[in-house]
C-alpha positions, 0 to 999 in steps of 0.5 A: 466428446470428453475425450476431444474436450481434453484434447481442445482444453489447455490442461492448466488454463490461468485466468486472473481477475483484475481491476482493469478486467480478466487476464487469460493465459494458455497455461499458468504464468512462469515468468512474472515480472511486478512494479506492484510491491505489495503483489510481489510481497503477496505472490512471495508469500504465496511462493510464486516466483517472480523474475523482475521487479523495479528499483527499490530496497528490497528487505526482510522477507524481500531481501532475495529480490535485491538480486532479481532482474531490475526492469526500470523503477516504480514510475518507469519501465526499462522497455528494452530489458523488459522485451530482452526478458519476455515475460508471459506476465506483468503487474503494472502498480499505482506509480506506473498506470500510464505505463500500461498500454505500452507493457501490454504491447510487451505481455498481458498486464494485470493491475490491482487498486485498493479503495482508501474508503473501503481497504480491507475489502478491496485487500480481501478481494485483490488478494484473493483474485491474486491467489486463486488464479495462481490456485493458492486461495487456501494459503491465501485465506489463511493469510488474510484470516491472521490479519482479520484476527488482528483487526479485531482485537485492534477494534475491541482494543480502540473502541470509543477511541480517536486518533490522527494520521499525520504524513511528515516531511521534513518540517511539514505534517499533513494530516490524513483523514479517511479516504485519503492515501494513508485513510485506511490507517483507521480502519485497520486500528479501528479508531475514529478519525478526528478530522471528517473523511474525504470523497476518494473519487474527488478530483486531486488538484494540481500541485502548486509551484513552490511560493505561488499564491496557490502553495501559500493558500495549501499551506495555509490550509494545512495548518489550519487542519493541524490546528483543528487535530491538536484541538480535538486532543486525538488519542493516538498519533500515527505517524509516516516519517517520509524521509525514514524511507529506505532506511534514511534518518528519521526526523519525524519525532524531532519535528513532532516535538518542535511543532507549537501545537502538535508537541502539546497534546495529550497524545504527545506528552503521554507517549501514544505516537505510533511511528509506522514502518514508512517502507512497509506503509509507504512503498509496499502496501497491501501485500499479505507478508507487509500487511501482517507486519503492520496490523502486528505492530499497531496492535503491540503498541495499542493493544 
């Protein structure tokens, strides 16, 4: 009987647990293709070869990937070049989740989401379901292990201590609190939220045409949340300047210094900014290379 269960069972079965289910392959996957940059960034430092990967600017440890086979961008795929490459698997990411029945047709497609309200762990889960179907859970463990050793001299070091998230373009600041997008910038600094946290799984609503009563009504309503976070006198300002990304001008600090509220706060004058890494915050995400970059950043301005 064990003899015939060697001859019936696949010598290296992969089997890859995501948040839409379980991917299982006859033998590992060799030929990957990701619109997820932070599952790239995780499967590279995990170095496991990745044959496609969207349009982007790819740098630092990424930079190798500037010459990969380019199979659409992070909203649409290119179906012919995707089917030309035959991959045996596929990474869908947040900005190509309407994409995936159609990427099914062309090979099993997996999807990982992060929870704004509880990152670390879904981080902690995603990447460890990541490593353990690629049978690379120790270097994995290692990798989240450093970041968690950040956290916590993050947290010891911002104990008591509040802050503010503020998403610039151009001229406009919008503040996020946790639960948002960029909520998790909290838990990862260990610093209170001056503004209360949001219900992730609350309906988004639909982006107002530019000068209806609607974009006036949200703009107005925006102000008056950055008015509540310059009263509140936060101890840090963090800050995505959303036009820096891919190397473009940073503007956010001039607007920051023009704006009548936020350029007179404690936080401002007293230089407690911390401008994020917008490609690192904005594009990648929750990869184990990128997210050791930024609890290291945040923690050699903070600490």
């Amino acid at each position: 009987m064990c003899a015939a269960l060697s001859v019936t069972l696949p010598a290296a079965a992969f089997e890859l647990t995501h948040n839409e289910g379980t991917v299982k392959l006859p033998s590992a996957a060799s030929k990957i293709v990701t619109f997820d940059l932070s599952v790239l960034d995780s499967l590279n430092t995990l170095d496991v070869a990745v044959a496609g990967v969207p349009k982007s600017t790819y740098e630092g440890s990424l930079a190798k990937f500037n010459d990969a086979t380019v199979v659409g961008t992070l909203f649409e795929p290119d179906y012919p070049v995707l089917e030309k490459l035959n991959p045996d698997l596929i990474f869908a990411g947040g900005r190509s989740q309407k994409a995936i029945p159609k990427l099914q047709e062309i090979a099993p497609t997996a999807s990982f989401n992060s929870d704004p309200s509880a990152f670390l762990d879904s981080f902690r889960r995603n990447n460890l379901a990541l490593a353990q179907a690629f049978q690379k859970k120790d270097q994995a463990q290692k990798a989240v292990d450093a970041i968690d050793k950040d956290v916590e001299a993050l947290q010891n070091a911002n104990k008591g201590k509040t802050a503010a998230f503020l998403f610039v373009v151009r001229d406009n600041v919008i503040a996020h609190a946790p639960g948002d997008r960029f909520g998790y910038a909290y838990e990862l600094a260990g610093l209170q939220s001056v503004l209360p946290a949001k219900d992730p799984k609350a309906p988004v609503a639909p982006r107002p045409e530019p000068g209806s009563p609607e974009a006036k009504a949200a703009a107005a309503d925006r102000a008056q949340t950055i008015a509540s976070v310059s009263k509140a006198e936060p101890d840090w300002l963090i800050v995505l300047d959303r036009g820096a990304i891919n190397g473009a001008e940073k503007t956010a600090a001039n607007t920051l210094a023009k704006h009548p509220q936020l350029s007179q706060t404690k936080a401002f004058k007293e230089g407690r900014v911390f401008y994020t890494d917008p490609n690192g915050w904005y594009v990648i995400g929750g990869g184990l290379t990128n997210l050791k970059k930024i609890t290291e950043s945040m923690l050699a301005a903070m600490k």
